[in-house]
C-alpha positions in Angstrom: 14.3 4.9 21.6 11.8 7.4 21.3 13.2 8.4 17.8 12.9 4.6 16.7 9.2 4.6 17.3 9.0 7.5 15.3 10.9 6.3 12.6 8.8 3.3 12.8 5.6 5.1 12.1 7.1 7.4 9.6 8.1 4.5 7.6 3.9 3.3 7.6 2.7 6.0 6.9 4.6 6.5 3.8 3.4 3.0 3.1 0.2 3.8 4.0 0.1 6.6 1.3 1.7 4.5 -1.2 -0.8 2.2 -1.3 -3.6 4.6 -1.4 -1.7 6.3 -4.0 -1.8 3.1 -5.8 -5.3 2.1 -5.1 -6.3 5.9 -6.2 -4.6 5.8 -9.6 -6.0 2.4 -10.4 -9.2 3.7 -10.4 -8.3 7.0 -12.0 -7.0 4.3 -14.8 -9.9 2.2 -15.0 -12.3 4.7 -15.4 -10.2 6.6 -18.4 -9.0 9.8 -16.7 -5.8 9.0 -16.3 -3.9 7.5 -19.3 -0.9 5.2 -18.1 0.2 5.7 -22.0 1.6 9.1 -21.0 5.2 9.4 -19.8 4.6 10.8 -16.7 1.4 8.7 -15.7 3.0 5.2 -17.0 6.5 6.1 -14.9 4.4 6.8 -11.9 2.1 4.2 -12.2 5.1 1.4 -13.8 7.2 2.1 -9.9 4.3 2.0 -7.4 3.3 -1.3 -9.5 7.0 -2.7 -9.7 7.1 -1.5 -5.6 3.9 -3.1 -4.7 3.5 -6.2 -6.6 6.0 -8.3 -4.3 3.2 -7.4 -1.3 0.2 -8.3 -3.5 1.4 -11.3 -5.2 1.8 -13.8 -2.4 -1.9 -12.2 -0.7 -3.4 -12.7 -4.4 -2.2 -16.4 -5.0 -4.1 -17.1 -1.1 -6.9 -15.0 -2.4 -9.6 -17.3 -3.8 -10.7 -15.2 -7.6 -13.3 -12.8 -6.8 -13.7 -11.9 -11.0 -12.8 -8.9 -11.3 -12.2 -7.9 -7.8 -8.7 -7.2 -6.4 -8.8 -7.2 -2.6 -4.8 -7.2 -2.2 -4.7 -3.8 -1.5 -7.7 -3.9 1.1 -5.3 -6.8 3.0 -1.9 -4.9 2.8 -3.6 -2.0 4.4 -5.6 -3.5 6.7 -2.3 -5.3 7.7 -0.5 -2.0 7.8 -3.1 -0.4 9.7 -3.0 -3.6 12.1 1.0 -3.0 12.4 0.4 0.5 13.2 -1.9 -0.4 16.1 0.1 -2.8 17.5 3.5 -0.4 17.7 1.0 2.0 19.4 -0.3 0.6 21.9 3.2 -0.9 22.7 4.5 2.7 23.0 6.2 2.0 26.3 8.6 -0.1 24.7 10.4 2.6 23.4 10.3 4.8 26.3 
């Protein structure tokens, strides 16, 4: 059981980094260093956008508009983050 657990937390923090790899290149987009028009950058940036938008969608539509301000990602890792502390302090479970 102990090998589930760490399974478990393998698997958030992978998601953890993918959504601060996401929230990371947005910003490297918006502020023109990266160019998504580039193979490399647009493939990268097309699959964590195609991976993530199934989370963000349902938390954006429940999110009233905030203009330009996107706080999706700030939810989904808080959530993750609240997942992660859960599972730990419930560590005896999977002894």
């Amino acid at each position: 059981m102990t090998s589930l657990f760490q399974i478990l937390m393998l698997l958030i923090s992978v998601a953890k980094f993918i959504v601060i790899a996401h929230i990371i290149m947005s910003w490297l987009i918006n502020f023109n260093v990266l160019n998504y028009r580039q193979p490399l950058v647009g493939q990268i940036w097309d699959g964590l956008t195609r991976l993530l938008e199934p989370v963000y969608g349902p938390i954006r539509r429940a999110l009233p508009q905030m203009g330009g301000l996107d706080l999706a990602p700030l939810i989904v890792f808080l959530g993750i983050y609240a997942v992660e502390i859960v599972l730990r302090n419930n560590v005896a479970m999977f002894l």
